[in-house]
N, C-alpha and C positions, 0 to 999 in steps of 0.2 A: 358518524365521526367526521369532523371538518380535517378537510387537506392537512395543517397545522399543527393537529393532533395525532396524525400517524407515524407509528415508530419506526423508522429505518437506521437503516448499519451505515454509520460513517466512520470513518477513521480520523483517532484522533494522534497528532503528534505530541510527545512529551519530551520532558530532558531529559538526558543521558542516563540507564540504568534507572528510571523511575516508572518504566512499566509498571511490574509486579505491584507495587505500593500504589499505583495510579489506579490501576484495577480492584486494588481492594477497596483502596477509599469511595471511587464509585459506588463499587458494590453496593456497599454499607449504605448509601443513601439510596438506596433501590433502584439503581441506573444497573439495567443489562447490561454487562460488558462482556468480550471476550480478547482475553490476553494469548494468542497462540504459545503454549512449551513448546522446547523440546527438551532431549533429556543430553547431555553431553558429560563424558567422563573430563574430570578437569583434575589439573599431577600439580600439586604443591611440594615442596622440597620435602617433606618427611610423609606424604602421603596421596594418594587417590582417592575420590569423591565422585560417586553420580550425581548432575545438578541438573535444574531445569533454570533454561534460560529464553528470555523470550523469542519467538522463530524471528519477529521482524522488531529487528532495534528500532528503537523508541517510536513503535507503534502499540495503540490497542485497538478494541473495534469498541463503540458504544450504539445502543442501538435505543434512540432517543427521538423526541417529537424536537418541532423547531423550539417550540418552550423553553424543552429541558436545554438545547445546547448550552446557554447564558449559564447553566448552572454547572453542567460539566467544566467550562471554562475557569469557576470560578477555583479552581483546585488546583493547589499549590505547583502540582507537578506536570501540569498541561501546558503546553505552549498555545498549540492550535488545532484546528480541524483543517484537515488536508481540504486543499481547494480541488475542483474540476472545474473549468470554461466558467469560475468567476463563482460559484455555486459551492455548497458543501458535497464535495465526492461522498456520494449514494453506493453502496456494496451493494450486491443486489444477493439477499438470502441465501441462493444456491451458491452464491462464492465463498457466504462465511460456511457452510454446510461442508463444502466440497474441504476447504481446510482442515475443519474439526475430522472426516475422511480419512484424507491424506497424513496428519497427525496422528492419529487413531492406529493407520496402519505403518507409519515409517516416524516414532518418533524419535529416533537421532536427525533427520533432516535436516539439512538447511535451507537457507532462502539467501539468496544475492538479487542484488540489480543485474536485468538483461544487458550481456553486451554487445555491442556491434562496432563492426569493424568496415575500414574503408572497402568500398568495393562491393561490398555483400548487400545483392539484391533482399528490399524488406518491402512488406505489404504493411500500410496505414490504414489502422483500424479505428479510430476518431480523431475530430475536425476537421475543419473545412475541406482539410484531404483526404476525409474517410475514404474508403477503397480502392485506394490507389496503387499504383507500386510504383517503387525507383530504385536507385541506385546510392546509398551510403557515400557521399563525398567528403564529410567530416565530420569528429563527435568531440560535444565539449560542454562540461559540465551538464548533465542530464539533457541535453538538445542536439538534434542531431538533425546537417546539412545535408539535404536527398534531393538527387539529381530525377527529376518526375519526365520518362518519355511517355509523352501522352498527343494525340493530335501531326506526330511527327514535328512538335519540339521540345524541347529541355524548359522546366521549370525548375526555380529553384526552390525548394519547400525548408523555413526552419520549423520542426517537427519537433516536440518530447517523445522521448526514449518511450515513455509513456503509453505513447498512441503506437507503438511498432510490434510488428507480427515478426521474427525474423525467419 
């Protein structure tokens, strides 16, 4: 099997509330996907409902060669494939594994983005700063400004939320 042709888990981004419908339509054309539930009690004025909503807003996972992306794309409800360092972000198996898990055992869960705050010492876990540590000096819009003592001086590092250990 040529490089080209191996299937791996990328994440794709879709528009708003069109998970669920993103993942079936896949489906149906024999693309692997995996849409995370969870299950959430949701209170309407005249009543309660258990529903499953997806864990991560307008995420799913597809688990496709480079071939198929072109073809994932082509559906109505796909924006794009999350990028890494310019590349399509690669999942690596035991992460979607470890979710289906983590689901499996806690499904009311949620998921948020990590936050960080001024001050609070974080460890850089990819690019060019991989394993670093510094010091949080400001956060803004998923990027965040870290004060790097290394060598006995200050760098300044802008870093994605992304790449932080907190």
């Amino acid at each position: 099997m040529m490089e080209s042709d191996t299937l791996t888990w990328k994440a794709v981004y879709t528009k708003p509330r069109n998970e669920k419908k993103v993942a079936q339509r896949l489906g149906e054309l024999g693309i692997e996907v995996y849409c995370p539930l969870r299950k959430t009690l949701k209170q309407w004025s005249d009543r309660k409902k258990w529903v499953e909503e997806p864990l991560f807003s307008s995420y799913v996972f597809v688990r496709v060669s480079e071939q198929q992306r072109s073809e994932v794309l082509l559906d109505p409800g796909v924006v794009a494939f999350l990028f890494w360092l310019g590349k399509p972000a690669v999942i690596r198996e035991n992460e979607i594994q470890a979710i289906r898990d983590f689901i499996e055992n806690h499904p009311s869960a949620q998921a948020r983005a990590m936050e960080v705050m001024k001050g609070q010492r974080v460890s850089i876990k990819g690019g060019p700063m991989k394993d670093h540590q510094g010091v949080v000096r400001r956060s803004e819009k998923g990027r965040v400004i870290i004060e790097i003592d290394s060598m006995g001086m200050e760098l300044i590092a802008d870093v994605s939320k992304d790449d932080l250990i907190g």
